[in-house]
N, C-alpha and C positions, 0 to 999 in steps of 0.2 A: 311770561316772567322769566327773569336770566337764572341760571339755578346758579349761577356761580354768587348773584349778591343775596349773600344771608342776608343782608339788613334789611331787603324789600322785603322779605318774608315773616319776619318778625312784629310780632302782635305785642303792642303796649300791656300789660296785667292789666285789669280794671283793679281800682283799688278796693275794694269790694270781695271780689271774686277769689274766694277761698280753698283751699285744697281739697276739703269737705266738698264744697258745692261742686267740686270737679269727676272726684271720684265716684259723689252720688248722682251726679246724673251718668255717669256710664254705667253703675251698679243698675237703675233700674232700668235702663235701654240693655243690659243684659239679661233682665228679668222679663222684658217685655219682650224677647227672642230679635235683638240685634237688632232689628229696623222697625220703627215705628215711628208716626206724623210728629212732630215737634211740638202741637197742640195740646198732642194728649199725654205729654212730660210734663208741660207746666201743669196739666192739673193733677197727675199723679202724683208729684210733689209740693202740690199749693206754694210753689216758689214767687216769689215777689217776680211780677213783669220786668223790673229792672233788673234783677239780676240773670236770670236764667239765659235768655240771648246772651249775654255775655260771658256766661259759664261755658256756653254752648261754643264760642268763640273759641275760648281758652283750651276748649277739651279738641278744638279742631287744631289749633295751632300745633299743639301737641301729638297729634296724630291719632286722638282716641278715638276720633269720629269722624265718618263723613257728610256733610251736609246736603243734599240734592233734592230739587225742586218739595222743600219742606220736610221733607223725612232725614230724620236721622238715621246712623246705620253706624254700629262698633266694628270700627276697621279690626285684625288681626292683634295690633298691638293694644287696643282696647280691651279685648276681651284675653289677652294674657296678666293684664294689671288687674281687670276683675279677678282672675284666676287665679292669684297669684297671691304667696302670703306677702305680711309687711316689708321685711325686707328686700323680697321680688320686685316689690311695686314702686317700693323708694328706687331699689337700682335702675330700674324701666326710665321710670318719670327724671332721675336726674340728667339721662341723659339726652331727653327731650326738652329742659326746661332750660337749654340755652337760646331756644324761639322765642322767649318771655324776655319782652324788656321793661324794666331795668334791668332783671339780672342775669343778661347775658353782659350787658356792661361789667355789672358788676363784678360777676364771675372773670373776669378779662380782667380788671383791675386785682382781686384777691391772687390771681395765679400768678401776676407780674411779681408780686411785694406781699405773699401770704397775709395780710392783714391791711387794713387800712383805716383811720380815725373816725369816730364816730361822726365829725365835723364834713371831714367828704365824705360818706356814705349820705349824709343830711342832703348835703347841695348836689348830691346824685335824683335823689328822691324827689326832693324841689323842683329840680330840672324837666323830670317827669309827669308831677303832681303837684303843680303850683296850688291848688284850687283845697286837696285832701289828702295834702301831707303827711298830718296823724296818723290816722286810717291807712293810708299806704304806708309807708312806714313798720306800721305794727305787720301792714300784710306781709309785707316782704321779707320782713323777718321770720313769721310764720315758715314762708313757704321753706326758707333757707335752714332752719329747725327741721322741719316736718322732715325734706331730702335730706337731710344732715349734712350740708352743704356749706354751711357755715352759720356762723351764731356772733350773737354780742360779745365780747368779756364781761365776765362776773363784776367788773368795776364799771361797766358802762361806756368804756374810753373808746375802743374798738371791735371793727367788726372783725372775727376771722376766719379763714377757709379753713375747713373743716375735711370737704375731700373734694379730690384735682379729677 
């Protein structure tokens, strides 16, 4: 893979796949001493079959894990986000979650024009999520809240960047 194209490297969000479900699977892959079979995550956490692989996805895109012949294992920067209080963990992860599309688009668009209409932020998400719009939607607003990265205005009209 070229390392010069980000964009081959970048992993869609699952619209699903929530900040919670990321941080908690690295919390107990650090509870369970850094490397252990990926079998024995889903049943530690009775995580829905659907979500988990993809949680697992999200936490690798990000660099909190590495994946190999079925085992998981919390790379260095995994186990400093475990480590690490809130504001640590927000600062770690923001700068990891321009591998996450949409919002690496998105983040691209806010830093151009610090803000942008609720209307294109819609047919960003669309673009993405034709099928679970809603649901993505609310997630990626989440995730943009949770990093403090950007958020809605209180009128609903626009999204904006919150920090560059």
């Amino acid at each position: 893979m070229d390392q010069c194209d980000d964009s081959r490297k970048k992993l869609v969000l699952p619209p699903d796949v929530t900040v919670d479900h990321v941080l908690g699977l690295i919390e107990l892959l650090s509870s369970l001493g850094d490397k252990t079979d990926s079998m024995y995550i889903g049943d530690a956490i009775n995580e829905s079959v659907d979500i988990l692989p993809h949680a697992i996805d999200v936490a690798e895109a990000l660099g909190l894990v590495e994946s190999r012949g079925g085992d998981l294992t919390l790379t260095e920067l995994g186990r400093r986000v475990v480590k690490g209080n809130p504001k640590t963990v927000k600062s770690l992860l923001r700068r990891e979650v321009q591998k996450l599309e949409p919002i690496a688009e998105l983040m691209s668009r806010l830093k151009e024009r610090g803000k942008i209409s609720v209307e294109e932020f819609e047919e960003l998400i669309m673009k993405y999520y034709p099928g679970s719009f809603e649901q993505a939607k609310h997630n990626v607003l989440q995730w943009g809240a949770f990093l403090n990265i950007f958020k809605m205005s209180e009128d609903d009209t626009e999204i904006i960047l919150l920090h560059r």
